[in-house]
Backbone as JSON Lines, residues from 0, in Angstrom:
{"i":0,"aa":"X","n":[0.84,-1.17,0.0],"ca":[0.0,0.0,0.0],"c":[0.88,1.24,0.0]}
{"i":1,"aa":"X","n":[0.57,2.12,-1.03],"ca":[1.22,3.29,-0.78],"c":[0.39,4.75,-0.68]}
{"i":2,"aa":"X","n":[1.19,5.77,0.33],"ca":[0.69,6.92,0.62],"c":[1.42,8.04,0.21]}
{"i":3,"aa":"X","n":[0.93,8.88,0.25],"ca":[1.46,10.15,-0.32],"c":[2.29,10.86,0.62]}
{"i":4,"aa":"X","n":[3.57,11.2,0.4],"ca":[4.38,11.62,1.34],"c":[3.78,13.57,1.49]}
{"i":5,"aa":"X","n":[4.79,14.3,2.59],"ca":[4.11,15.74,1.92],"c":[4.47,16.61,0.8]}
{"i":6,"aa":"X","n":[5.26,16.14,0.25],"ca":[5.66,16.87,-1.2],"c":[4.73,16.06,-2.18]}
{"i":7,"aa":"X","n":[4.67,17.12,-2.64],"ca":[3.76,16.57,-4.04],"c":[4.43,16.03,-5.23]}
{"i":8,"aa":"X","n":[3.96,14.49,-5.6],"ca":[4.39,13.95,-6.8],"c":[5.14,12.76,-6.35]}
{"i":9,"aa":"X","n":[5.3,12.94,-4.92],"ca":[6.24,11.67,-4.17],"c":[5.1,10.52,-3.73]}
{"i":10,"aa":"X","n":[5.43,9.52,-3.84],"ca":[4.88,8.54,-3.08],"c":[5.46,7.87,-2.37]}
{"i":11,"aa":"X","n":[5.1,7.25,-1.08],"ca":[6.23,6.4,0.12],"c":[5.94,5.13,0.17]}
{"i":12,"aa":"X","n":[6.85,3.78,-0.03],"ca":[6.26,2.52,0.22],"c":[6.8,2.46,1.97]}
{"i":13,"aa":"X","n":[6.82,1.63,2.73],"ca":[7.4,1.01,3.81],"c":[8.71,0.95,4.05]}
{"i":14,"aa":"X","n":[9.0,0.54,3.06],"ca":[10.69,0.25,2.74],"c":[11.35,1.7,2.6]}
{"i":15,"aa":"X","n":[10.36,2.49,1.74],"ca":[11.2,3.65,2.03],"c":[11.24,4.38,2.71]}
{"i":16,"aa":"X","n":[10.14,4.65,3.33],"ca":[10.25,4.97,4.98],"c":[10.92,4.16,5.97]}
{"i":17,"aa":"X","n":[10.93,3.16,5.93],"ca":[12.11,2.5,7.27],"c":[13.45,2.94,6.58]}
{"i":18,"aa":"X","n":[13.89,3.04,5.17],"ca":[15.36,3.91,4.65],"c":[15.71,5.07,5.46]}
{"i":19,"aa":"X","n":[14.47,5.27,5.13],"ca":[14.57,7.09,5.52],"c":[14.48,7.26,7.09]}
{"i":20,"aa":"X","n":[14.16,6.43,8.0],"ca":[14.69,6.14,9.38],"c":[15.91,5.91,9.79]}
{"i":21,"aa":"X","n":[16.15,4.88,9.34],"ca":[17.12,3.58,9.35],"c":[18.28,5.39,9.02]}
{"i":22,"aa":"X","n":[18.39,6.05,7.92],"ca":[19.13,6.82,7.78],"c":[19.59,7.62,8.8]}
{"i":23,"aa":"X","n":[18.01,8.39,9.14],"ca":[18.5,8.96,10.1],"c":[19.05,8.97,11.0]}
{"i":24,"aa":"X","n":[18.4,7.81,12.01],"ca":[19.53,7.08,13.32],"c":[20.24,6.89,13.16]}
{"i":25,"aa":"X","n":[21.15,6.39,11.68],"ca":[22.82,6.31,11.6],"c":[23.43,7.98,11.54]}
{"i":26,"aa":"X","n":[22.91,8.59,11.09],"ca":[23.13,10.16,11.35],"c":[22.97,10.5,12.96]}
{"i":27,"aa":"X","n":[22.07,10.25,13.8],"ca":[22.16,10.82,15.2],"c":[23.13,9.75,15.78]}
{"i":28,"aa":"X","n":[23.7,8.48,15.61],"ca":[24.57,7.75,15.9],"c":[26.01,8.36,15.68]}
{"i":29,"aa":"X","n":[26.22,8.86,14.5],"ca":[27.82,9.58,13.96],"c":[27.62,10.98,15.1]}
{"i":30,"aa":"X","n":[26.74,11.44,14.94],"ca":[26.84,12.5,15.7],"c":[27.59,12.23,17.02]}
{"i":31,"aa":"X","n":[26.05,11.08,17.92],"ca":[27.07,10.8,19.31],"c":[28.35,10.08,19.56]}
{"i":32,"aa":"X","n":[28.8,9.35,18.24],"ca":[29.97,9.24,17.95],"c":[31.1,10.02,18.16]}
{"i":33,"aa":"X","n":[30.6,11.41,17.54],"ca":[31.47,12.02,17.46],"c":[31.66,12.79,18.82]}
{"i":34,"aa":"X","n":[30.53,13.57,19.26],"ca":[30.36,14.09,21.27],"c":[30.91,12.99,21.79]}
{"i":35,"aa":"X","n":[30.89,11.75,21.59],"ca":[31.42,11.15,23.22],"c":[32.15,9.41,22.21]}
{"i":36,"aa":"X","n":[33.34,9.89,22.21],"ca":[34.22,8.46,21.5],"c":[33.65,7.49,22.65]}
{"i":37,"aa":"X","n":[33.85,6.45,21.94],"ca":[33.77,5.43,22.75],"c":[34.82,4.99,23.6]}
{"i":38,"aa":"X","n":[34.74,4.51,24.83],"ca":[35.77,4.22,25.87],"c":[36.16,3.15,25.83]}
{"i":39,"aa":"X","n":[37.78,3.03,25.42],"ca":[38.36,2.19,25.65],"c":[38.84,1.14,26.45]}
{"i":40,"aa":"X","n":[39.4,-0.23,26.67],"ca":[39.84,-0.7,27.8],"c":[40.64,0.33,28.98]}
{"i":41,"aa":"X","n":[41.58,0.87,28.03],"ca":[42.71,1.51,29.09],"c":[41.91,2.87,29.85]}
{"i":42,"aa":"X","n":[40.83,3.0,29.68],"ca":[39.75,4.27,30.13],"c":[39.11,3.97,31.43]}
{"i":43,"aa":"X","n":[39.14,2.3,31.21],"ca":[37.57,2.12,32.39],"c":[38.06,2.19,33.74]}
{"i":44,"aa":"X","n":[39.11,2.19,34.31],"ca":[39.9,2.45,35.94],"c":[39.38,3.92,36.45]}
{"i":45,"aa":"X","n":[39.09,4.91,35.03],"ca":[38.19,5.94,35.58],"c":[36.5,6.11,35.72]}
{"i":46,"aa":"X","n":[35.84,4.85,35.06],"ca":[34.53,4.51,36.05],"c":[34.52,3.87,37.27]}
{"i":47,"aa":"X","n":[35.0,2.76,37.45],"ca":[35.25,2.28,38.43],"c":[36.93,1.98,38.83]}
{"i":48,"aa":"X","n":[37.85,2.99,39.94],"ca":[39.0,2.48,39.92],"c":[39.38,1.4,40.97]}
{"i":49,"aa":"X","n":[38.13,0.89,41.64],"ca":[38.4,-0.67,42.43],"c":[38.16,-1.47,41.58]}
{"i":50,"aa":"X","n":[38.33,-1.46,40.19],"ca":[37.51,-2.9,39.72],"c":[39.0,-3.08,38.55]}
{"i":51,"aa":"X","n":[40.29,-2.7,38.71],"ca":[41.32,-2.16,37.48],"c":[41.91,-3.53,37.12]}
{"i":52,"aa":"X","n":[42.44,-3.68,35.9],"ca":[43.01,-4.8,35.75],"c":[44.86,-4.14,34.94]}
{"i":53,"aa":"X","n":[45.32,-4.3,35.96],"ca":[47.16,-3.63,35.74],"c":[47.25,-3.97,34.43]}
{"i":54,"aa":"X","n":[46.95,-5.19,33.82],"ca":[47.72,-5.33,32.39],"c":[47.49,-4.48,31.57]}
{"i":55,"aa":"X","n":[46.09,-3.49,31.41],"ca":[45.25,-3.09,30.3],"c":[45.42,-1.41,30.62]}
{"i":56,"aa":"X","n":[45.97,-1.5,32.06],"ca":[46.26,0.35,32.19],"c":[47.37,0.84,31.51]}
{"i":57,"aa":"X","n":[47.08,2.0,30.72],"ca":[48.42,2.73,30.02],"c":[49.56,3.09,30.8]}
{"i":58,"aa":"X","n":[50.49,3.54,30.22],"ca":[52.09,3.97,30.36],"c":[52.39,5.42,30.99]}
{"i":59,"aa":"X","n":[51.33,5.95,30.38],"ca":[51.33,7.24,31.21],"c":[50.65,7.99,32.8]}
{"i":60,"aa":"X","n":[50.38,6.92,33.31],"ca":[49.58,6.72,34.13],"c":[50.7,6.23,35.61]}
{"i":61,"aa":"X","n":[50.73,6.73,36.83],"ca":[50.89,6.48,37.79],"c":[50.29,5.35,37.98]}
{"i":62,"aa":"X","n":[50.69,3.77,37.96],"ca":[50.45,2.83,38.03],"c":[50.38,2.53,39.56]}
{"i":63,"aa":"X","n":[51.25,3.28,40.48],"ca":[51.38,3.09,41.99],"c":[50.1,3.31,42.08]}
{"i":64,"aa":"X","n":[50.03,4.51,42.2],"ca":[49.36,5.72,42.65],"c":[47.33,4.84,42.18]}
{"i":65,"aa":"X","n":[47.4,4.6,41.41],"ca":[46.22,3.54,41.08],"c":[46.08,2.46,42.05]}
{"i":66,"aa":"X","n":[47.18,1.88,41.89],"ca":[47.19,0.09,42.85],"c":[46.46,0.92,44.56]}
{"i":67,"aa":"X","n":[47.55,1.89,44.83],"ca":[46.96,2.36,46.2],"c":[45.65,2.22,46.13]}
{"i":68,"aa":"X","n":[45.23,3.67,45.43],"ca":[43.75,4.42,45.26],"c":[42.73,2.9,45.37]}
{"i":69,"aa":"X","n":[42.7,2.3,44.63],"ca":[42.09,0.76,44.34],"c":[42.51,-0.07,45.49]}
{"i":70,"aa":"X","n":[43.08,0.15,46.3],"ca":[43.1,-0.84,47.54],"c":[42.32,0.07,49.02]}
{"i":71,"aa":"X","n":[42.14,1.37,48.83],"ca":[41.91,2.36,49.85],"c":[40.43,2.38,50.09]}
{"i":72,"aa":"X","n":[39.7,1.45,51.22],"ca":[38.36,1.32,51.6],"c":[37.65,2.61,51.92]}
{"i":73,"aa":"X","n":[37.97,3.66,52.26],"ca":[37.69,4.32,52.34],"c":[36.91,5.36,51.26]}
{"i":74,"aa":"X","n":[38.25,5.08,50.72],"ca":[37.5,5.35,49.04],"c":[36.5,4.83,48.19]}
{"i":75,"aa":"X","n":[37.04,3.82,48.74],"ca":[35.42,2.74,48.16],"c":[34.02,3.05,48.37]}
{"i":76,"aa":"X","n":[34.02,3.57,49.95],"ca":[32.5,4.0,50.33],"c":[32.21,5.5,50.01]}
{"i":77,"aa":"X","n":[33.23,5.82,50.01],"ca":[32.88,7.26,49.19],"c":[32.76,7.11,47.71]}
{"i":78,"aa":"X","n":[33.44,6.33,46.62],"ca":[32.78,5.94,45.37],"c":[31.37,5.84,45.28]}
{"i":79,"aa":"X","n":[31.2,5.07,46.47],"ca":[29.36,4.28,46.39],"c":[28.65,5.07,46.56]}
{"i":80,"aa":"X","n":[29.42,6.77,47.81],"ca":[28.11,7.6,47.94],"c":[27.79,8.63,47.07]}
{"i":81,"aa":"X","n":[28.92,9.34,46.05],"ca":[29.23,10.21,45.65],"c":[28.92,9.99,43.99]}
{"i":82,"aa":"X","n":[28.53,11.07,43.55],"ca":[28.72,10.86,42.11],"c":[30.33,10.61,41.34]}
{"i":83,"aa":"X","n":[30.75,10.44,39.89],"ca":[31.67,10.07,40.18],"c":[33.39,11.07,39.66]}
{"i":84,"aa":"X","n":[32.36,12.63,39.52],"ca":[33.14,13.49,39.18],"c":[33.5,14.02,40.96]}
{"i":85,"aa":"X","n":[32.52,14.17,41.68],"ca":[32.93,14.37,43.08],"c":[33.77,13.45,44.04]}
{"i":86,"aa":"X","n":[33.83,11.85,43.6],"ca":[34.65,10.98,44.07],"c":[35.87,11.72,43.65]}
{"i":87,"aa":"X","n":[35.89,11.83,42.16],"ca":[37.81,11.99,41.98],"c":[38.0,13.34,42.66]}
{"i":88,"aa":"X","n":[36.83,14.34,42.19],"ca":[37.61,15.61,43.04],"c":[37.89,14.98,44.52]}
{"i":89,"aa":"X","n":[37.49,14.66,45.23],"ca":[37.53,14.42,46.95],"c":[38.94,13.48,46.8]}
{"i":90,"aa":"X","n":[39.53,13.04,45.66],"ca":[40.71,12.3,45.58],"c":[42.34,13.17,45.03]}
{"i":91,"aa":"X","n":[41.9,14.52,45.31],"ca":[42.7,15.31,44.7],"c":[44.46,15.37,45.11]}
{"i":92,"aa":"X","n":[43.55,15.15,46.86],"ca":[45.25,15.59,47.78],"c":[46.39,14.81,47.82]}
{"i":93,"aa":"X","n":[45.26,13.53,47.74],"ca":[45.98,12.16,47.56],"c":[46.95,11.71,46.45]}
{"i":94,"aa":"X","n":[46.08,11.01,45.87],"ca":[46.64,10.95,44.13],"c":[46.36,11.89,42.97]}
{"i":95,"aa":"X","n":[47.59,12.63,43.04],"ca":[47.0,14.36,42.19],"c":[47.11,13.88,40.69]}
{"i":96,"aa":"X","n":[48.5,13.01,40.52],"ca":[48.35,12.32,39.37],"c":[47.27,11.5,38.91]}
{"i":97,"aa":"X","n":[46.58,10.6,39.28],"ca":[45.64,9.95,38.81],"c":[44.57,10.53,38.97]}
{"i":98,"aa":"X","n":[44.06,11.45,39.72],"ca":[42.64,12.53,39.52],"c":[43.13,13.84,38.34]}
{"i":99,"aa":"X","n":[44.13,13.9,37.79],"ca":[44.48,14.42,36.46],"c":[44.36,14.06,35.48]}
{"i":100,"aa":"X","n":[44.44,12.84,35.37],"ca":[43.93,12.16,34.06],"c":[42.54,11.78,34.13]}
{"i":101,"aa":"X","n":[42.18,11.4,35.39],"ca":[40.57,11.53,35.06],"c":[39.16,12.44,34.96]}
{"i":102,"aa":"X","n":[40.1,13.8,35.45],"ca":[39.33,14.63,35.3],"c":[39.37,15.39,33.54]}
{"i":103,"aa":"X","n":[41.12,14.67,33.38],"ca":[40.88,15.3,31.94],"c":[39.97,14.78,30.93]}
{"i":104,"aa":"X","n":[39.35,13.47,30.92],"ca":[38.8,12.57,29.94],"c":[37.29,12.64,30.26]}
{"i":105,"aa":"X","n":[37.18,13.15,31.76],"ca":[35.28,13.67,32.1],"c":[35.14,14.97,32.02]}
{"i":106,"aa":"X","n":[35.79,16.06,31.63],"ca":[35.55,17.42,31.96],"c":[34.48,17.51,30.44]}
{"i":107,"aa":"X","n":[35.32,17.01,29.55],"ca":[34.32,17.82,27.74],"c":[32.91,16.7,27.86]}
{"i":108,"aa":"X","n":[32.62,15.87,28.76],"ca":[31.36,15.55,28.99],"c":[30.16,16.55,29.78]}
{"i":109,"aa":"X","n":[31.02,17.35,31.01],"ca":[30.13,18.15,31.34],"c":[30.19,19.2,30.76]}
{"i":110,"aa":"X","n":[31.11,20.08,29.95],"ca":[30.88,20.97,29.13],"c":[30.1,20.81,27.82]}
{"i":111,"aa":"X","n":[30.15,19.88,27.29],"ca":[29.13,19.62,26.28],"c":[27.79,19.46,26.71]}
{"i":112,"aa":"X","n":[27.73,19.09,27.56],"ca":[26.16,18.76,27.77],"c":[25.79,20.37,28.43]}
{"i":113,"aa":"X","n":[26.41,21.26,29.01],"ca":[26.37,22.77,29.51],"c":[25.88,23.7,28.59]}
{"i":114,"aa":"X","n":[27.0,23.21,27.05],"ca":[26.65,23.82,26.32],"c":[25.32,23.48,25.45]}
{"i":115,"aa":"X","n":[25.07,22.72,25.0],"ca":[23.86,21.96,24.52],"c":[22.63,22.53,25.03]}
{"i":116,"aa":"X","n":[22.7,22.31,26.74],"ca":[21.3,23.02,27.17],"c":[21.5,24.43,27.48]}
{"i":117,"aa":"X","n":[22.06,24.97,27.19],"ca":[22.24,26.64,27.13],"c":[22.12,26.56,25.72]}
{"i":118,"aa":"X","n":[21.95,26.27,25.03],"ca":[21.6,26.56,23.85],"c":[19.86,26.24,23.33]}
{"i":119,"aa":"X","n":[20.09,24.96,23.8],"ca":[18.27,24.2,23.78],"c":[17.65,25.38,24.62]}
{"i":120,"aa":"X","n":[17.82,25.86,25.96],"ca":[17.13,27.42,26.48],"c":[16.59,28.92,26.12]}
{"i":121,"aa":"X","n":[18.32,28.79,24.95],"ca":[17.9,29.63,24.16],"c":[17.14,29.54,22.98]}
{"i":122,"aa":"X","n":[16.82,29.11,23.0],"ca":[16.06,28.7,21.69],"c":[14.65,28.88,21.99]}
{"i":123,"aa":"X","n":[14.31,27.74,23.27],"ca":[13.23,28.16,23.89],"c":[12.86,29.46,24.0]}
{"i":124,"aa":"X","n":[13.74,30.47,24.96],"ca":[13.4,31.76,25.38],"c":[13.17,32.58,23.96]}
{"i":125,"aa":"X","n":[14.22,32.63,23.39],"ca":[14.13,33.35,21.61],"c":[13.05,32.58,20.68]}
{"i":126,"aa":"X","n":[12.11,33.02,21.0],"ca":[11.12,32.44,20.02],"c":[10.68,33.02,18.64]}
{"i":127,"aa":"X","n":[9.89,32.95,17.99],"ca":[9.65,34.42,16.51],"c":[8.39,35.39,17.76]}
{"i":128,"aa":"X","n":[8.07,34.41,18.55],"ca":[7.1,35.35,19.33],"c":[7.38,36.32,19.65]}
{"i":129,"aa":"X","n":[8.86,35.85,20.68],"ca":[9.64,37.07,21.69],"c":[11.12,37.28,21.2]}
{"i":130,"aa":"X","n":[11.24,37.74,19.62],"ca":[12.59,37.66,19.47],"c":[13.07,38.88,19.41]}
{"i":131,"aa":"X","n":[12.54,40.42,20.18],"ca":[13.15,41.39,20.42],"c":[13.78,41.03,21.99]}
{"i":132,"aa":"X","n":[13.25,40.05,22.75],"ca":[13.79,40.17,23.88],"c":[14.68,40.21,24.32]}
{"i":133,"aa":"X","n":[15.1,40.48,25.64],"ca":[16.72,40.96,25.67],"c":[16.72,39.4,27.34]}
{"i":134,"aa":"X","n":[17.43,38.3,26.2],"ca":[17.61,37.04,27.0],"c":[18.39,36.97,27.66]}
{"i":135,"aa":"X","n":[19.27,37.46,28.01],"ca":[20.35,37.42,29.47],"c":[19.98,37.1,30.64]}
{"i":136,"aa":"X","n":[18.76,38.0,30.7],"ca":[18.81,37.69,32.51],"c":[17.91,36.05,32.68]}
{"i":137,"aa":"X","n":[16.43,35.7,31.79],"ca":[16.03,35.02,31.73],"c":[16.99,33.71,31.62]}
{"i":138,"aa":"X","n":[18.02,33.94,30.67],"ca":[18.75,32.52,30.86],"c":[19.39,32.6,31.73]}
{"i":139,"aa":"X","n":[19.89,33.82,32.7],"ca":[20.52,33.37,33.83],"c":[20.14,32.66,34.39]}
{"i":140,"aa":"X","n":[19.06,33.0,35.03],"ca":[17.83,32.36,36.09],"c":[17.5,30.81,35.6]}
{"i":141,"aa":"X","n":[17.29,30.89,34.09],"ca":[16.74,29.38,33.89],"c":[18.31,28.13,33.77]}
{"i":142,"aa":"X","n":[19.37,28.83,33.64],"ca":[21.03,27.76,33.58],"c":[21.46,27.65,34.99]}
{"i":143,"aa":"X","n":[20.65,28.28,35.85],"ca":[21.31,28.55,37.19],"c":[21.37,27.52,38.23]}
{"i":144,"aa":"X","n":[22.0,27.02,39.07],"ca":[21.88,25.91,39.39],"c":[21.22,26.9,41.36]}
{"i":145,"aa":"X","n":[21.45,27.72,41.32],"ca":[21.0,28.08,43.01],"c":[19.53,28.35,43.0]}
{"i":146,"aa":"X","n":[18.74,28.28,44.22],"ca":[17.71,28.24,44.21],"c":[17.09,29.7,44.35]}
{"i":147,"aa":"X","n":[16.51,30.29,44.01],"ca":[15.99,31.43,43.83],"c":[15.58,31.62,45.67]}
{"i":148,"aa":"X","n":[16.26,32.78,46.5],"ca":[16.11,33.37,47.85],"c":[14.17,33.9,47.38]}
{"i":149,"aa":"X","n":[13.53,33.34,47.13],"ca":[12.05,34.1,47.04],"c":[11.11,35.11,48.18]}
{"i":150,"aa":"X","n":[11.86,34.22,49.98],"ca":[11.19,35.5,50.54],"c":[12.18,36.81,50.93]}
{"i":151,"aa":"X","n":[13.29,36.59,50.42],"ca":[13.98,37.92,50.12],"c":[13.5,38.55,49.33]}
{"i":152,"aa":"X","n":[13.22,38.02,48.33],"ca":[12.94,38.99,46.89],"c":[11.41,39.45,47.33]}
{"i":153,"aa":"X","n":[10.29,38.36,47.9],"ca":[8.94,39.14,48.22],"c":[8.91,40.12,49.12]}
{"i":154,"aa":"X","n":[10.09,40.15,50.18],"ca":[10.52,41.28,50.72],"c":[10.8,42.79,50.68]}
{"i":155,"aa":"X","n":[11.15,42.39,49.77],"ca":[12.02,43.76,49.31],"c":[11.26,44.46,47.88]}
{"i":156,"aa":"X","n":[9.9,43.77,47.76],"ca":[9.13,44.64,46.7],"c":[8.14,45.3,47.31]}
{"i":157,"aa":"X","n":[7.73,46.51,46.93],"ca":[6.85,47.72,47.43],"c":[5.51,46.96,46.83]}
{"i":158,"aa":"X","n":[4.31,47.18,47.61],"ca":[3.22,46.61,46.95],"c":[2.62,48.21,46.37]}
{"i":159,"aa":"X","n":[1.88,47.76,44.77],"ca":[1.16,48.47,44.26],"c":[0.1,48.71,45.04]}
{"i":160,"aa":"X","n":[-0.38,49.88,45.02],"ca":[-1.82,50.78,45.5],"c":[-2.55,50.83,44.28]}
{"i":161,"aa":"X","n":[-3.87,50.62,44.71],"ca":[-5.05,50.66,43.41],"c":[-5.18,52.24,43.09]}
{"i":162,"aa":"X","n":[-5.72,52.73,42.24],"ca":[-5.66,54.67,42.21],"c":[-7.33,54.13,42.72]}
């Protein structure tokens, strides 16, 4: 059975619509390809660094300084409570070398995704509706991670009088 696509003169079977899928997801696939390579063996000691296997860790790497970190219980229960950019920071004083390399290989994950939704915001806020607006402060408020002081602010406004 075939239907009429929305251009005129085209018609769509099944097949060419699952193409024309099938396409696209290999297109949003290269994309996240390209935002976030895939992680290698010699990578994974920075998801989990109690779980490491010495043969498969690289050369440039404080190999001590790992074996410790990965034997240190302490660390362990702080892995389990903590997310796992705040584990390595809280591992700074210790092993400065090995929270250097792992902060270098997680940092363009949280900046990409920073940038992405500061952008998806703007987009939102800049609409054709409201596109004289002057978006600064609005995206402050909406990228902001602190919670808005509200009975300060209801404080400190004068209430209108009816005439």
């Amino acid at each position: 059975m075939r239907r009429m696509l929305s251009m005129p003169g085209e018609f769509a079977t099944a097949h060419n619509i699952s193409a024309l899928i099938q396409e696209h997801l290999q297109g949003l696939e290269a994309n996240l390809k390209e935002y976030f390579p895939p992680i290698n063996s010699n990578k994974e000691w920075i998801r989990n660094p109690f779980s490491i296997n010495i043969e498969t860790t690289f050369s440039d790497l404080n190999v001590e300084s790992l074996i410790e970190l990965s034997c240190d219980t302490a660390l362990k229960d702080i892995y389990k409570e903590r997310p796992l950019i705040d584990f390595w920071l809280s591992c700074c004083q210790e092993y400065p070398v090995v929270v250097e390399q792992a902060i270098k290989f997680l940092i363009p994950f949280v900046t990409t995704y920073k940038c992405e939704a500061g952008f998806s915001t703007l987009v939102f806020l800049k609409n054709k509706y409201r596109n004289r607006l002057e978006v600064e402060p609005d995206l402050r408020i909406k990228l902001t991670s602190f919670p808005a002081n509200l009975e300060f602010l209801v404080k400190n406004k004068q209430l209108h009088t009816s005439h």
